[in-house]
C-alpha positions as CSV (number, residue, x, y, z in Angstrom):
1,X,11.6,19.2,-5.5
2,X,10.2,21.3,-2.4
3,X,12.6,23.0,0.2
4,X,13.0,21.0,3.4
5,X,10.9,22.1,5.9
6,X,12.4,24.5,8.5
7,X,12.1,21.7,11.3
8,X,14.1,18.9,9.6
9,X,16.4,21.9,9.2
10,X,16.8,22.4,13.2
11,X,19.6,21.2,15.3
12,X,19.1,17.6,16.0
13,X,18.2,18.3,19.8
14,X,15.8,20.7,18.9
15,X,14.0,18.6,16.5
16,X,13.7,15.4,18.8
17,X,12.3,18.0,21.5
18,X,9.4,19.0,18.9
19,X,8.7,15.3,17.8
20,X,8.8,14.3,21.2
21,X,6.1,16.9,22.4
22,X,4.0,16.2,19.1
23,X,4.0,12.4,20.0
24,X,2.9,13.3,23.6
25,X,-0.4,15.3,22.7
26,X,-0.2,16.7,26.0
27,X,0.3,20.6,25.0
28,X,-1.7,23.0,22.4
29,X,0.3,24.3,19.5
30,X,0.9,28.1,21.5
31,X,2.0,25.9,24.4
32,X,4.4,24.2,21.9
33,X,5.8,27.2,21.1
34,X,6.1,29.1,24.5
35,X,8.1,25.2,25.9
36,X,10.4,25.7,23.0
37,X,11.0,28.7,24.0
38,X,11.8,27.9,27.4
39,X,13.6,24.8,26.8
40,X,15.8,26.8,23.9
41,X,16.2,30.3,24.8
42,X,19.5,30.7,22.6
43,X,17.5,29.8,19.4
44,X,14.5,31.7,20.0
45,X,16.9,34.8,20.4
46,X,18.5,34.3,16.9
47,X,15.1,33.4,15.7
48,X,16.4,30.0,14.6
49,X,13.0,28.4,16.3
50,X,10.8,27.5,13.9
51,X,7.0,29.5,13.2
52,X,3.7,28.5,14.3
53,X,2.6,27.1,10.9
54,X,5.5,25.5,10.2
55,X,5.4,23.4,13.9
56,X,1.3,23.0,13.1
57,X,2.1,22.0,9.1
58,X,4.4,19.1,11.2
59,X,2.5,18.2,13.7
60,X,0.0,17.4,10.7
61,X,2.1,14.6,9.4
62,X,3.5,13.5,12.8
63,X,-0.4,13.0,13.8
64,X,-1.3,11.0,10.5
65,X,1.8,9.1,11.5
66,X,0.6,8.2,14.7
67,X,-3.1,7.7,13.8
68,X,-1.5,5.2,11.0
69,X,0.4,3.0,14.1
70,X,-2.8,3.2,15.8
71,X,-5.1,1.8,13.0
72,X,-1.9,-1.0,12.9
73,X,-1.6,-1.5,16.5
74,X,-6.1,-2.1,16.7
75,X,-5.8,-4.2,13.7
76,X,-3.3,-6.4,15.5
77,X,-5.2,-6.6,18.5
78,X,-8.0,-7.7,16.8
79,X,-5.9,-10.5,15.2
80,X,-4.7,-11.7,18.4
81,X,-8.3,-11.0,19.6
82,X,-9.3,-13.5,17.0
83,X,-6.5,-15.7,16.5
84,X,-5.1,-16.0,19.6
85,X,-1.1,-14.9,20.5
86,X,0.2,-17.9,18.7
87,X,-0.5,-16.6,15.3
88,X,3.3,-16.3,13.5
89,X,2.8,-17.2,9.9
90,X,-0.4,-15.0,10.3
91,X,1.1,-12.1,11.8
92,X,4.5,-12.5,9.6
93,X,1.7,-12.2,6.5
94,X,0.4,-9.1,8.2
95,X,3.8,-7.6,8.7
96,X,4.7,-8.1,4.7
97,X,1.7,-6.6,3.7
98,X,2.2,-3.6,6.1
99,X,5.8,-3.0,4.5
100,X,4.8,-3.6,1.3
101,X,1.4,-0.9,1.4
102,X,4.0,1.5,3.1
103,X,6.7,1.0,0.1
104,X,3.9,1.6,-2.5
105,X,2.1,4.6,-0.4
106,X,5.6,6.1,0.3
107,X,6.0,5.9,-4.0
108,X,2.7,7.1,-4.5
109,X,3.1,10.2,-2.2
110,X,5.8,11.3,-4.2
111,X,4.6,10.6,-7.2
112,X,1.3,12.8,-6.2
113,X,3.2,15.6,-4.8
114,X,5.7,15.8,-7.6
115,X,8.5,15.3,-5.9
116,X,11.7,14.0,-7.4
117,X,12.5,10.5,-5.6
118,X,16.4,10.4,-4.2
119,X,18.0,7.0,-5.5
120,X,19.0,6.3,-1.9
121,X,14.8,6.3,-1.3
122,X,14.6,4.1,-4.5
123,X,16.5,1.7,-3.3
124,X,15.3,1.6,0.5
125,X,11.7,1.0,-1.0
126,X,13.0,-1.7,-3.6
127,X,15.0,-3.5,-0.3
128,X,11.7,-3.1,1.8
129,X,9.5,-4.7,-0.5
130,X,11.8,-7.4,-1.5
131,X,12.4,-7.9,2.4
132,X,8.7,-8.3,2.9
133,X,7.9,-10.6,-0.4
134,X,11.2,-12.8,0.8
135,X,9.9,-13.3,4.5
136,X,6.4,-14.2,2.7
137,X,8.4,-17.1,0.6
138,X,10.3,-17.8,4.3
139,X,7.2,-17.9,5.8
140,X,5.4,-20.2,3.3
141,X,8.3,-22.6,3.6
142,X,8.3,-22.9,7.6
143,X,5.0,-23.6,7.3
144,X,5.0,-26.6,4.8
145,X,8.4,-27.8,7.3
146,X,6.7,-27.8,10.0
147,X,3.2,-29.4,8.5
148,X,5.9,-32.3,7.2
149,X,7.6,-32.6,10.4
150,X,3.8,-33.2,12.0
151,X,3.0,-35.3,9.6
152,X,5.9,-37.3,10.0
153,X,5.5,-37.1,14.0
154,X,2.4,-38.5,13.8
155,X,3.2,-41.2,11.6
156,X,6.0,-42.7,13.8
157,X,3.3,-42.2,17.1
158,X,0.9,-44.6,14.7
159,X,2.8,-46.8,13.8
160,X,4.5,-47.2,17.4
161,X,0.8,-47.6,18.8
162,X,0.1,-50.3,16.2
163,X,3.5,-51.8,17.3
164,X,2.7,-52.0,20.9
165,X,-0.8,-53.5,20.4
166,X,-0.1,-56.6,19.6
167,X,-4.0,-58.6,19.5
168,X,-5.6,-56.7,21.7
169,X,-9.3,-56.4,21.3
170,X,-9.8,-59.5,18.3
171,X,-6.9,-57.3,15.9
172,X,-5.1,-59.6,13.7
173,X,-2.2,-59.2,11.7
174,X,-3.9,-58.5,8.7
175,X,-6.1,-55.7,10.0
176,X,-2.7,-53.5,11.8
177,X,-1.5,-54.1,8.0
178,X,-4.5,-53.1,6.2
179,X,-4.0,-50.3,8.7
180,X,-0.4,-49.6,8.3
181,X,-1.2,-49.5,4.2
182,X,-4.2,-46.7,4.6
183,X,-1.8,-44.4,7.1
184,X,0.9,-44.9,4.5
185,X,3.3,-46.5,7.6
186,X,4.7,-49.4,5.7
């Protein structure tokens, strides 16, 4: 397994300040480096701050990170786009699939770079993925409750409208029944 990189090794303050920045895209890597700097002079005097490549070699994975919320965040606009905002067992789907793509890419990456996977990781990828298959079963069934519960609605408004209209219109008796029989309202 690879050393840690020399900015997950930072202070906690320090790092946040370098994520922070990175996530802003407001300031070129030199410019990155003189605000650190500034905003941590103690640091850069011990020379605990950490080089050029290694902020640049970050800010590489902290921009695939955010170009990977960005291809989510257009892909769920175009959903809503599509579907509308009332789109839950839709956009619960989406939101399995998301977590269970990220489980298997997270697995794959360290498989690919050789890495040797913590059991702590293990397990957070088993509970994500068994999170996202369980709220596609939960899903599945709020769906098919709700359908029943229509169906059911319906029904009762049917059969109180074939209550209430009495012979109206030349309906006799027989035809509300052969009705009632064909709705499944007995």
């Amino acid at each position: 397994m690879g050393r840690k990189s020399s900015i997950e090794r930072l202070r906690p303050q320090v790092r946040s300040h370098i994520q922070k920045r990175l996530r802003e895209n407001r300031l070129t890597l030199d410019e990155l480096i003189a605000d650190l700097r500034e905003a941590f002079p103690e640091d850069a005097a011990d020379g605990a701050l950490p080089s050029r490549t290694a902020v640049h070699r970050y800010g590489q994975g902290i921009k695939e990170i955010v170009a990977h919320e960005r291809e989510m965040a257009a892909a769920a606009e175009a959903l809503v786009a599509e579907l509308g905002e009332e789109f839950d067992a839709k956009s619960g789907a989406l939101l399995a699939q998301a977590v269970t793509t990220l489980a298997s890419k997270t697995a794959m990456n360290a498989i690919q770079a050789d890495t040797t996977m913590e059991i702590g990781d293990v397990l957070d990828l088993a509970r994500a993925a068994k999170a996202a298959q369980e709220a596609r079963s939960l899903n599945l069934r709020e769906r098919q409750a709700v359908a029943k519960a229509a169906r059911e609605k319906l029904l009762e408004e049917q059969k109180a409208k074939l209550d209430a209209m009495g012979s109206k219109g030349g309906v006799t008796e027989d035809t509300k029944r052969a009705i009632r029989e064909a709705l499944g309202i007995v």
